[in-house]
C-alpha positions in Angstrom: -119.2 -45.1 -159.3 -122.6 -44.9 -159.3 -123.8 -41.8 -157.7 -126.3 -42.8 -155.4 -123.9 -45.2 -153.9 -123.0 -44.4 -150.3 -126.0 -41.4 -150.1 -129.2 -40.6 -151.5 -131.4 -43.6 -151.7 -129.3 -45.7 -150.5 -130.0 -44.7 -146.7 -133.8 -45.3 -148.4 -133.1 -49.1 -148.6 -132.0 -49.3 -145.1 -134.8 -48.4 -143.8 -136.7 -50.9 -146.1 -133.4 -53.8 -144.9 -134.4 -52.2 -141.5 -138.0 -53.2 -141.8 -137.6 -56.2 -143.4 -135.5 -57.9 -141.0 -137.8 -56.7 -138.1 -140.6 -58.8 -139.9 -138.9 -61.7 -141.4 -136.5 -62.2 -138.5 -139.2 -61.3 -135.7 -141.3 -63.6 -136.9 -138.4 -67.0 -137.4 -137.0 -66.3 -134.3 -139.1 -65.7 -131.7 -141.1 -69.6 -132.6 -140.2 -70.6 -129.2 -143.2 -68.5 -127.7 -145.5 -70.8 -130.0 -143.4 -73.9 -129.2 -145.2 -74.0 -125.5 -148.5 -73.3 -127.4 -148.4 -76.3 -129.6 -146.8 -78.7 -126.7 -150.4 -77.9 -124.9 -152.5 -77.7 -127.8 -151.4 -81.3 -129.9 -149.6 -83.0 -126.5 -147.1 -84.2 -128.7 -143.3 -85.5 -127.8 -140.8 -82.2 -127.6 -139.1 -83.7 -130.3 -141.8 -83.7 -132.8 -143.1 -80.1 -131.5 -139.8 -78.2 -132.0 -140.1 -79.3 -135.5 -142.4 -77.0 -135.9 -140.6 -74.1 -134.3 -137.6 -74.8 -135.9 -138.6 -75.6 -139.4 -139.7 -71.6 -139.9 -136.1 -70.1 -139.6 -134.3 -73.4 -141.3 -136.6 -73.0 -143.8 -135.8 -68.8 -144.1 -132.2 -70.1 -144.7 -132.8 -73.1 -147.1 -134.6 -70.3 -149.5 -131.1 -68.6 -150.0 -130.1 -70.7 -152.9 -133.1 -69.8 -154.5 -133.4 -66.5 -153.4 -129.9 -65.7 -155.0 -131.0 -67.1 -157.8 -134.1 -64.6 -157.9 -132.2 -61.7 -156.9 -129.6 -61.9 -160.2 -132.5 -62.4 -162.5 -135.6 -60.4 -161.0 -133.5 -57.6 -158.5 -134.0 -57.3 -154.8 -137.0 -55.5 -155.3 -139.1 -58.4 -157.1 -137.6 -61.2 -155.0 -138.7 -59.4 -152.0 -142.1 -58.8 -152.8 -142.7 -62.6 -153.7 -141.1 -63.5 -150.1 -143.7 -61.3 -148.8 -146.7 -62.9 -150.8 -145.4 -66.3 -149.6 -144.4 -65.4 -146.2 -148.0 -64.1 -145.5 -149.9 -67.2 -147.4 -148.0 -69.0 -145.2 -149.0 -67.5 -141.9 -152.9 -66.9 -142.9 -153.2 -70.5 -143.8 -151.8 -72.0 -140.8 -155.3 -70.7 -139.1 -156.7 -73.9 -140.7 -154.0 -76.5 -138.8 -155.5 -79.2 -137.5 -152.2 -81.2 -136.7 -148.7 -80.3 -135.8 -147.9 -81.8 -139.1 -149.4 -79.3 -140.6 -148.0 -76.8 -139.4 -144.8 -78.0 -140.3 -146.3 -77.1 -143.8 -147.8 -73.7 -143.4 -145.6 -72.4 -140.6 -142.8 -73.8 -141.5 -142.6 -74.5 -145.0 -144.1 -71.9 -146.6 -143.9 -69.0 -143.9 -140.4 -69.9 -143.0 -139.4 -69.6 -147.4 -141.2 -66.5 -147.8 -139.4 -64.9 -144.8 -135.8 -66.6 -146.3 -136.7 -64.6 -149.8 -136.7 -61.6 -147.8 -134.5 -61.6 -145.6 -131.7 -61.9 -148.6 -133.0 -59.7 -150.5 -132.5 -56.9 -147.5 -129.1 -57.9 -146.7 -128.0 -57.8 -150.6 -129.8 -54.4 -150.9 -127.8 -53.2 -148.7 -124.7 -54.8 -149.3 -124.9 -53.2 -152.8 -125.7 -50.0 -152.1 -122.8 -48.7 -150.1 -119.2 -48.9 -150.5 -117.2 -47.0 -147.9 -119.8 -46.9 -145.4 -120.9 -50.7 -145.9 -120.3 -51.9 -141.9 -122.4 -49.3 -140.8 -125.3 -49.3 -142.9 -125.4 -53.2 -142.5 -125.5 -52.7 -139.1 -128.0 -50.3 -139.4 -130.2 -52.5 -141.4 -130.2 -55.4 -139.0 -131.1 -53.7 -135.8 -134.2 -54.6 -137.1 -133.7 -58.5 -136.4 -133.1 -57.5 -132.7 -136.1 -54.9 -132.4 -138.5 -57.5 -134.2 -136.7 -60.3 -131.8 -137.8 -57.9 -128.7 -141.4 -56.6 -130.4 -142.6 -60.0 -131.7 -142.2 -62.1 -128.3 -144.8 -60.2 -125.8 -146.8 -59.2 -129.1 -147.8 -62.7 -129.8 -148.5 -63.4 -126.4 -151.0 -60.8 -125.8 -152.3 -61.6 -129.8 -152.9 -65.5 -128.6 -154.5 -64.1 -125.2 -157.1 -62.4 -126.8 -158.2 -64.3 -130.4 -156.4 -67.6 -129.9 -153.0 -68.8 -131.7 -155.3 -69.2 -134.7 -155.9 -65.4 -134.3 -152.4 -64.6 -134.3 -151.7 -66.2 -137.3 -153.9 -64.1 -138.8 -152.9 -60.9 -137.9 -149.0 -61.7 -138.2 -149.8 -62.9 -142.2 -151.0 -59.3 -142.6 -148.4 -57.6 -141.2 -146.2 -59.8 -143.2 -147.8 -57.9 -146.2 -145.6 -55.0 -145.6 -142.7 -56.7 -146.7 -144.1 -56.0 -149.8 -143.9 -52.8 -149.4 -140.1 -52.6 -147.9 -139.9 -54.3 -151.8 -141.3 -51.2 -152.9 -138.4 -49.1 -151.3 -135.5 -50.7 -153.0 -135.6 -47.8 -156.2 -132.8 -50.1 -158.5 -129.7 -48.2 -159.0 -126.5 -48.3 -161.6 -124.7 -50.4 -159.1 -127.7 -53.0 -159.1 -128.2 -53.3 -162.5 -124.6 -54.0 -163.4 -124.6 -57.0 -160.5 -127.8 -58.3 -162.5 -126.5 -57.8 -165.6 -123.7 -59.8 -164.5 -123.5 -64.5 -164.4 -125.6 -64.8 -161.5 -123.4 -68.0 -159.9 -120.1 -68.7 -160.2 -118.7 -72.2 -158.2 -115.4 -71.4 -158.5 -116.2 -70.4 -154.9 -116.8 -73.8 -153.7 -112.6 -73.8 -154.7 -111.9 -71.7 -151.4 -110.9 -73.1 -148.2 -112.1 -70.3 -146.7 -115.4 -70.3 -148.0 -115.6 -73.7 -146.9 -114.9 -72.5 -143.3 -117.8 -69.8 -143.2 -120.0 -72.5 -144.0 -119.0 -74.8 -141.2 -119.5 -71.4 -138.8 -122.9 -70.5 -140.0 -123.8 -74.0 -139.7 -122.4 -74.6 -136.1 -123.9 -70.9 -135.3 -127.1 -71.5 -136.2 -127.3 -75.1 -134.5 -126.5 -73.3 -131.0 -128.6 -70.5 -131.4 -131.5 -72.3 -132.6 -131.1 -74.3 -129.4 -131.8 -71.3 -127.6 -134.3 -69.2 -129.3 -136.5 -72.0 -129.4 -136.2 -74.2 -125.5 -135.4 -71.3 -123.6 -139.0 -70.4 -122.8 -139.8 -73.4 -122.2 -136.7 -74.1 -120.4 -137.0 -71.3 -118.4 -141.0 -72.6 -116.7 -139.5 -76.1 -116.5 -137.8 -73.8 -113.7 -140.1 -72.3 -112.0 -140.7 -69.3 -113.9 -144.0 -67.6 -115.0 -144.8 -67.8 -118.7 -145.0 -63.7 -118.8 -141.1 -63.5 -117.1 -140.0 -66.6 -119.7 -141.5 -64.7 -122.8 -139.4 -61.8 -121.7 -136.0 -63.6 -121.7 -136.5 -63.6 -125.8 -137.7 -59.9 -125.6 -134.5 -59.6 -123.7 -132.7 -61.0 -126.2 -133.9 -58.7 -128.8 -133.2 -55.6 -126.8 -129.0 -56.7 -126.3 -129.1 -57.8 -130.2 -130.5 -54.8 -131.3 -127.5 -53.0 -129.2 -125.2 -55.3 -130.1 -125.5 -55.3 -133.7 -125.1 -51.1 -133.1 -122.3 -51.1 -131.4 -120.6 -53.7 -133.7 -121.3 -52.1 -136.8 -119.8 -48.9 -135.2 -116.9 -50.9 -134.2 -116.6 -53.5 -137.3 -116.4 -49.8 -139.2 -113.0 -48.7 -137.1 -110.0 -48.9 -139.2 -107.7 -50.6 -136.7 -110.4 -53.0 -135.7 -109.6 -56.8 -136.7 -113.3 -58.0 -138.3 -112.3 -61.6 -138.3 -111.2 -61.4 -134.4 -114.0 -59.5 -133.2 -116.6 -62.3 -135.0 -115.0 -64.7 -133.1 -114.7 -63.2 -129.9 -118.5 -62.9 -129.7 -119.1 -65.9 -130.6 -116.9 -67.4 -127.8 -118.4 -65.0 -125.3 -121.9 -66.2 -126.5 -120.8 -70.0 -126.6 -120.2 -69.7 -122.8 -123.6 -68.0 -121.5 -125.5 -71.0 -123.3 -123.0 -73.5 -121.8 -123.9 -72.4 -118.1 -127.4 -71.7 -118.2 -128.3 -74.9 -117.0 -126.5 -73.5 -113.9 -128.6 -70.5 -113.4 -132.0 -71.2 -113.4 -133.3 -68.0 -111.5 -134.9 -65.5 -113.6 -132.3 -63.0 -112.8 -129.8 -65.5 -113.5 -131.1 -66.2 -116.8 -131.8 -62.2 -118.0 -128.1 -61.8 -117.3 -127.5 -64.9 -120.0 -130.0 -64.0 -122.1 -128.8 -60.2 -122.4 -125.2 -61.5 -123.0 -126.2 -64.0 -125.7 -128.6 -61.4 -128.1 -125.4 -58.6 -127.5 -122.9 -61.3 -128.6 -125.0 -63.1 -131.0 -125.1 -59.9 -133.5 -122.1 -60.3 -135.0 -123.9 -62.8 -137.6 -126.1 -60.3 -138.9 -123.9 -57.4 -138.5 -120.2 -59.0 -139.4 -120.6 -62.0 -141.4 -121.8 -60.0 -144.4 -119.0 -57.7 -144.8 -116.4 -60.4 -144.4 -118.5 -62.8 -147.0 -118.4 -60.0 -149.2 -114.7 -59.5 -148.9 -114.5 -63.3 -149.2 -115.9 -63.6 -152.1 -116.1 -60.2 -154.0 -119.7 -58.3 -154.8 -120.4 -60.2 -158.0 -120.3 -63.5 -156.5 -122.0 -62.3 -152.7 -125.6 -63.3 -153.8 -124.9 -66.8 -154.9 -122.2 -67.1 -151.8 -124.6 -66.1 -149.5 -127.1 -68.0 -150.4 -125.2 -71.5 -150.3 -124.2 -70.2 -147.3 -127.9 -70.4 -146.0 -128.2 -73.6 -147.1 -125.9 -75.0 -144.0 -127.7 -72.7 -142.1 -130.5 -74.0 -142.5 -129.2 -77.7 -141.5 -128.1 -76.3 -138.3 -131.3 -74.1 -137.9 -133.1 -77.6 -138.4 -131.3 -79.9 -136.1 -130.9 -77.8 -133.2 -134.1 -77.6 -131.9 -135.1 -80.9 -132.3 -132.3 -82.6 -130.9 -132.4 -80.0 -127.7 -135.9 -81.7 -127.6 -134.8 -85.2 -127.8 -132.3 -84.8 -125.4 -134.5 -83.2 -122.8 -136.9 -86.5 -123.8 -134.1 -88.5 -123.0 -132.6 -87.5 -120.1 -135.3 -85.5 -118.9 -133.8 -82.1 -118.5 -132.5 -79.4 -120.1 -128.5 -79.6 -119.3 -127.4 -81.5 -121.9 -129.4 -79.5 -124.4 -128.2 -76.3 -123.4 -124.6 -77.8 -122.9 -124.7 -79.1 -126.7 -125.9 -75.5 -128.0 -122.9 -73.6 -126.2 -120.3 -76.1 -127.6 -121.6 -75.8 -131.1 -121.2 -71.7 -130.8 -117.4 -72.4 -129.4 -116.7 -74.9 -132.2 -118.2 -71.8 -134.4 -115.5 -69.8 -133.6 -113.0 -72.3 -134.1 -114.2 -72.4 -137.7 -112.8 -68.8 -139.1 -109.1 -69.6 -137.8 -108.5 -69.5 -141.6 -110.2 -66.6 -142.6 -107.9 -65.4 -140.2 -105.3 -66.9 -141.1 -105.3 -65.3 -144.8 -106.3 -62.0 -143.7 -102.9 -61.8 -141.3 -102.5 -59.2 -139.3 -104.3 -56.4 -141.4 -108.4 -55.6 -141.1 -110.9 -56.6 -143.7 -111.7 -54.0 -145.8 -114.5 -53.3 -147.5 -114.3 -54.3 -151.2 -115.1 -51.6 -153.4 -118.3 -51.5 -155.4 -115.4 -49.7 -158.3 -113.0 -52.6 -157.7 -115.5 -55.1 -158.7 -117.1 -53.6 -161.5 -114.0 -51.8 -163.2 -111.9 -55.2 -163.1 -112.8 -58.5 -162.6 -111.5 -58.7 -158.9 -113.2 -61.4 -156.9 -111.7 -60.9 -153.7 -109.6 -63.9 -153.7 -106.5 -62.2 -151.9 -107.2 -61.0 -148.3 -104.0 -59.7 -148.0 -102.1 -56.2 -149.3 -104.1 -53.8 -150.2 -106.0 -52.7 -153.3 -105.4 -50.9 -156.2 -108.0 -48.9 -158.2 -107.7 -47.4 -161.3 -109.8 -44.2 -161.8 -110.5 -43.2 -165.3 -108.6 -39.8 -164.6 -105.4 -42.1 -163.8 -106.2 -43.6 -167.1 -106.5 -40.8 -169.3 -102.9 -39.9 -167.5 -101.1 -43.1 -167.8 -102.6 -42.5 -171.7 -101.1 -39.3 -171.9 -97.7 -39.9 -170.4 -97.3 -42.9 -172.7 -98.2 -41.2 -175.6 -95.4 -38.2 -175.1 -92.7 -41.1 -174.5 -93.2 -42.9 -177.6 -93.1 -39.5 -179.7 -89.8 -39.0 -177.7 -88.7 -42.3 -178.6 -89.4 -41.7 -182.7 -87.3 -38.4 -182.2 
């Protein structure tokens, strides 16, 4: 095994997955704040202005195809410098939109891409780099989505109070530049290379039932949550709430994701801990706090909800990697995970929008909010297999040794595995060769 696996630099490219995800993810999920912007600056239908919220994040999942296709020919550290470039063209330019249709270009589009090409590279980094300790540094690594989801929120509203949304578009494409940077960080090492060395898609995946069923959860997932991050504001002032106390609810959010995805790691990294289970179980717990929001439309009410949905909602970032990875075995995660992000993105892409055209239909937000908590139920519903396969023993980390001494894929989730060191090798040599000469006596 490659010895800066599970130390050294490794802990470096967390803290550049760390940073990443607190730009990337900070930025394509807290588009809500700017949905109430655009409804009062172009007047437009809530349908056609949550387009342009919700195309950023869809859009940071469509680029996963491409992204793993970047990442197995480039490296992490390439991909995500050009999703920092793009990510930050992106932004700069949407200063110039004279139409929400443009927008859905700049903002969405391009911004949305660049943020997709880094976000994937972080999480693969990562993923890479540790072997035994793999729950926890990915948990590690995407506290960042919940600290950007809490900075980003009050951030852009003071930015927009003082130079204009155009302004803030400005100053968020710089800031995007660090991403390049966080590229920077991720020093290539033995483990990387071999990966990259290796085909860079296989679809033999596409073969697995169970594969099948993580796409149907990430799309269902990110339907519901893309529901929330992006009405809830605006959901919230529909109530009577102040647009400083609404812009909090997502800053709330972030705080109880950036816990969450803490304590789950911790917990996802316990031996007797079921990963599978503990997946579902928050998303069935978040599910229910979006279905009965519509019911509590004080701002106490909804802080309660909105704390309970970021905590539960981390699983995704801190839990779905290391069971994809088990899924599917490290040589085939890259290209996995970025199909994966194509249904993701559908789901990113139709939530908001039809929360809008709902509320334009039956002028409220029940049914909207009703729709998004089902979908995160049904989510849970989805990894019943995964389950199913596993039985009754935990997902274990698959070992960087297992997949580049032998050609495991992690096809079996069941019974454990079995690694042959080189100094059982030179053993089983060595005991072989005294019985033959035994054998010729």
């Amino acid at each position: 095994m490659a010895s800066s696996v599970d130390k050294g630099w490794a802990w470096m490219v967390v803290v550049a997955s760390f940073f990443a995800h607190f730009f990337s993810f900070g930025i394509a999920w807290t588009t809500g704040v700017y949905n109430i912007i655009f409804l009062e600056e172009f007047g437009k239908s809530r349908l056609a202005t949550a387009w342009a919220s919700s195309l950023t994040p869809a859009c940071m999942f469509l680029a996963g195809p491409f992204a793993s296709i970047l990442i197995n020919r480039l490296g992490c550290r390439v991909t995500m410098v050009i999703g920092g470039l793009t990510s930050s063209l992106g932004l700069i330019t949407s200063y110039f939109a004279h139409s929400i249709q443009y927008l859905y270009i700049s903002f969405g589009l391009v911004a949305g891409f660049g943020c997709g090409l880094s976000h994937l590279s972080a999480i693969s980094a990562v993923t890479f780099c540790f072997d035994r300790r793999r729950n926890i540094a990915t948990g590690i690594a995407v506290t960042g989505v919940g600290l950007g989801t809490l900075t980003f929120p009050p951030f852009i509203a003071h930015l927009v109070e003082w130079y204009t949304w155009r302004g803030s578009f400005l100053i968020i494409g710089g800031l995007c530049l660090n991403l390049c940077v966080c590229g920077a960080l991720i020093r290539p090492i033995r483990s990387l290379r071999k990966l990259k060395s290796r085909n860079s898609f296989d679809v033999s995946i596409f073969k697995k039932a169970t594969y099948w069923s993580v796409c149907a959860n990430s799309f269902l997932i990110c339907f519901g949550m893309s529901v929330t991050y992006i009405h809830l504001t605006a959901f919230a002032k529909d109530s009577g709430i102040n647009l400083e106390e609404s812009t909090l609810l997502i800053s709330s959010i972030g705080v109880s994701n950036l816990i969450g995805r803490l304590i789950l790691g911790v917990l996802g990294q316990h031996p007797r801990v079921n990963l599978v289970l503990l997946y579902m179980s928050s998303f069935v717990i978040a599910g229910i706090s979006v279905f009965i929001s519509p019911f509590w439309k004080t701002f106490v009410g909804l802080l309660i909800l909105a704390l309970t949905f970021g905590f539960f909602t981390a699983g995704i970032g801190t839990l779905f990697a290391p069971i994809l990875a088990k899924l599917l075995g490290l040589r085939r995660f890259a290209g996995g995970y970025g199909c994966v992000s194509l249904f993701s993105a559908v789901g990113q892409v139709l939530g908001g929008p039809i929360a809008g055209l709902l509320f334009d239909l039956t002028g409220t937000y029940s049914a909207s909010f009703w729709t998004g908590g089902l979908t995160l139920l049904a989510s849970s519903a989805c990894m019943v297999l995964p389950l199913r396969y596993k039985g009754h023993s935990r997902i274990s980390s698959p070992s960087i040794r297992e997949n580049f001494l032998s050609e495991a894929d992690g096809s079996s989730l069941t019974g454990p595995t079995t690694t042959i060191i080189p100094n059982q090798i030179q053993e089983r040599k060595a005991f072989i060769t005294v019985n033959m000469r035994k054998s010729k006596k």
